[in-house]
Every structure is written in C-alpha cells, then in structure tokens.
C-alpha positions, -999 to +999 in steps of 0.1 A: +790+255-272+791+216-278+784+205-313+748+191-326+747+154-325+710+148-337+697+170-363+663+165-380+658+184-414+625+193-428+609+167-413+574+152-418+557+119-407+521+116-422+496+089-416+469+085-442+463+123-448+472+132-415+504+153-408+517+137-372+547+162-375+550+191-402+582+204-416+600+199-382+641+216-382+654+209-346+688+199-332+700+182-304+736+193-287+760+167-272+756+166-235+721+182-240+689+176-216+656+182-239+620+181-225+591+178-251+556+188-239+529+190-253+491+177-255+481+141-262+487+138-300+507+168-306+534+144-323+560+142-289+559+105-292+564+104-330+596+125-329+609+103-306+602+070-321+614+089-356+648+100-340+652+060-326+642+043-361+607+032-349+590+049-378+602+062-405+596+102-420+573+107-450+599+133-459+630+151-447+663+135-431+674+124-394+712+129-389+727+115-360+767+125-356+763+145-391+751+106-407+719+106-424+704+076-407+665+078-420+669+049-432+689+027-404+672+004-383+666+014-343+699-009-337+724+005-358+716+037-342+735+042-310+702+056-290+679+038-265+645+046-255+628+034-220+591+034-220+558+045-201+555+006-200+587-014-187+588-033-215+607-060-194+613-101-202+592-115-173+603-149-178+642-138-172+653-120-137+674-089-132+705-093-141+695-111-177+668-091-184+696-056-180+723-082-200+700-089-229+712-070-254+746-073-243+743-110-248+730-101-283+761-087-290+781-116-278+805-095-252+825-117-230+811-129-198+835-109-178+823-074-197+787-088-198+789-090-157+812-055-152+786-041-171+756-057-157+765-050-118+775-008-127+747-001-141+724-019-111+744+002-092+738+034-109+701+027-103+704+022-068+696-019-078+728-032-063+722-069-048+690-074-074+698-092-098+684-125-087+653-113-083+620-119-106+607-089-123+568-095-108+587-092-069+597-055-079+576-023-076+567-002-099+597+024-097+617-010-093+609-024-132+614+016-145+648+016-132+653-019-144+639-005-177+672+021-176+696+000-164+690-019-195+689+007-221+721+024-207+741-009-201+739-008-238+760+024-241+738+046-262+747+080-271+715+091-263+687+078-243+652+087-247+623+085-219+586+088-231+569+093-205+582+072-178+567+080-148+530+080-163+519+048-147+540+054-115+524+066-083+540+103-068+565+082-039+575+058-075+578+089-094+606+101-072+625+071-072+626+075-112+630+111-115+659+106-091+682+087-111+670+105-148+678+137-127+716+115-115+725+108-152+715+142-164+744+155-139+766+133-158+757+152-191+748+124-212+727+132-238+689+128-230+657+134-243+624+134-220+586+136-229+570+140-195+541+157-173+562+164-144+562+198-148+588+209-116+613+184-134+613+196-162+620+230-151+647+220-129+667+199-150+662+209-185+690+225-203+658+231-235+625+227-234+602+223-265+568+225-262+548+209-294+512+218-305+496+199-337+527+182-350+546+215-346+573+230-329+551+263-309+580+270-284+615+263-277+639+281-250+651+278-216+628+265-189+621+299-175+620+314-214+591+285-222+571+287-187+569+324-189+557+320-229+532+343-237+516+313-266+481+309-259+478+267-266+513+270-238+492+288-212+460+261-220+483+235-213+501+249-182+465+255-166+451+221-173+479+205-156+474+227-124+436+215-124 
C-alpha cells in the first residue's frame, strides 16, 4: 500500500458562524486518484482550496509529505490546482502562458522550452504555442489550463470542476487527458459531476454532505451506498 502523502487532521474552516467543513480526518495516498462529490456548498471546494493554501483552517493541521504546512503559502506547497475557469493570461500566447511560472522560477531557457513543448504534448497541444488564447476552444484553454499547472511539477494536482463550463464533445477532450495522467499514477484530486468518470477512474471516492465526510469507498462501494442525501444526489443528476 503506498504511503499517505496529504493528511488533514481535525480539520475545520468556519466562516462567520458557519462551519464550511467540520472536524474533517482524511488522507490522500501517493499515486492516489480521489473524486469529491457532493452538493453545491457541501464544502468540496473548501477542502481543496485548504489542501492548496488558498484558505486557511479555523482549526486542525494540513500535512503534506508528514510537514505540517497550514501555514505555508499555495507556492511553497508542491500542488497545483486547474480551475472551472481557465484562469489563463490573455494577453500572452501558449507557450508563455504554460511557461509562466517556470519563468518565475528563473529555469534556464533550454529547461523552460523542454518543459514547455512535453507538456503541450501531453495534452495533445503540440504545434500551439504561437497561438492566442481567444483562437482556442473551450476544451483547448482547459488543457492549456493543465499543461500549465503540471509543467510546474506538482506532486499533486487538483481539478475543481473542470469540465463545468465545457459542452459534452469539450468534456471529452478534458476528461481524456485527466483520464491519460491518471494512468500515469500521479497523484490527483477531482471535484466533478461527471458521474461515469468518476466511476471509471477513481481509485476513492468521497462524497461530502454539509461540510462532512458522509461516504468514502471504492466507486462501486460509494454508488451502491445505501445514505439517503447519496441516493438524493445520484437521482438529481439523472433528472
């Protein structure tokens, strides 16, 4: 069994009087592909932004690699996340906007480039980096989107949502090459709707319900969950 590398202990993230996650214990394994579901607002975003140093808990501790880093900022952390929203530089093309952190970092041109032109490759981009973000599609920018946050190296990437403002034919295109890197067992984390994916490629599946954890097990251990708010939510999404 590979060893944990995220663990979040007793773990709670309150706005105002509101408990957005309450007394959350979970860990993430090495090599691990986890899908969070869940209702709007049941606190999947929050765990995710908590686990990349977006927010901060109200109480409890985030250890990444056994280091307690609740108090580290998101780049010191070794993780990326790619968003519902690309989140892209429209003013740079391709290639810079995937070699923007790199550049950050002050790599060598050489690496900068190696690194740039694999991981356009790796999203089926090859032969785009010339081109301006606004001539892409949709499923284009996501991809765009991962290139960047994996030329980066993280040892985990996170994806919230990021085929929610994609149409079905865009959808595959992304769910394509999540599904390609989950085959290389890097560590991953997915909040999603896509229901069939998750199924098919999650190693865990964790489904959330008012800022706690109401399942967790294998896909076919979760989708054959007896939990009444996990039945309400399967039957929506089949409506």
């Amino acid at each position: 069994m590979s060893k944990h590398l995220i663990d979040l202990i007793d773990i709670r993230k309150s706005y105002g009087t509101e408990d957005a996650l309450k007394r959350i214990n979970l860990y993430i394994r090495d090599g691990e592909f986890l899908t969070l579901l869940g209702p709007s607002g049941c606190g999947k975003t929050t765990l995710l932004r908590l686990i990349a140093g977006f927010t901060m808990p109200t109480e409890g501790r985030v250890l990444i690699d056994g280091k307690d880093v609740s108090a580290i900022p998101p780049y010191k952390r070794r993780v990326n996340t790619v968003f519902q929203k690309y989140a892209l530089f429209p003013h740079l093309n391709v290639y810079d906007n995937v070699a923007f952190g790199l550049k950050i970092q002050k790599l060598p041109k050489d690496e900068i480039d190696r690194r740039v032109n694999e991981m356009l490759e790796l999203v089926n981009l090859k032969g785009y980096g010339k081109r301006w973000i606004e001539q892409l599609s949709g499923g284009q920018q996501q991809r765009v989107a991962i290139a960047r946050a994996l030329a980066l190296n993280p040892k985990v990437l996170f994806f919230d949502e990021p085929t929610s403002a994609l149409d079905p034919e865009l959808t595959g295109e992304v769910l394509k090459v999540i599904k390609s890197l989950a085959e290389t067992k890097m560590t991953m984390v997915i909040v999603t709707h896509e229901m069939e994916f998750a199924r098919n490629i999650s190693d865990r599946i964790i489904f959330m319900d008012k800022g706690v954890i109401a399942v967790q097990g294998t896909p076919e251990e979760v989708f054959q969950s007896e939990h009444t708010r996990m039945r309400e939510f399967l039957g929506k999404l089949k409506h």
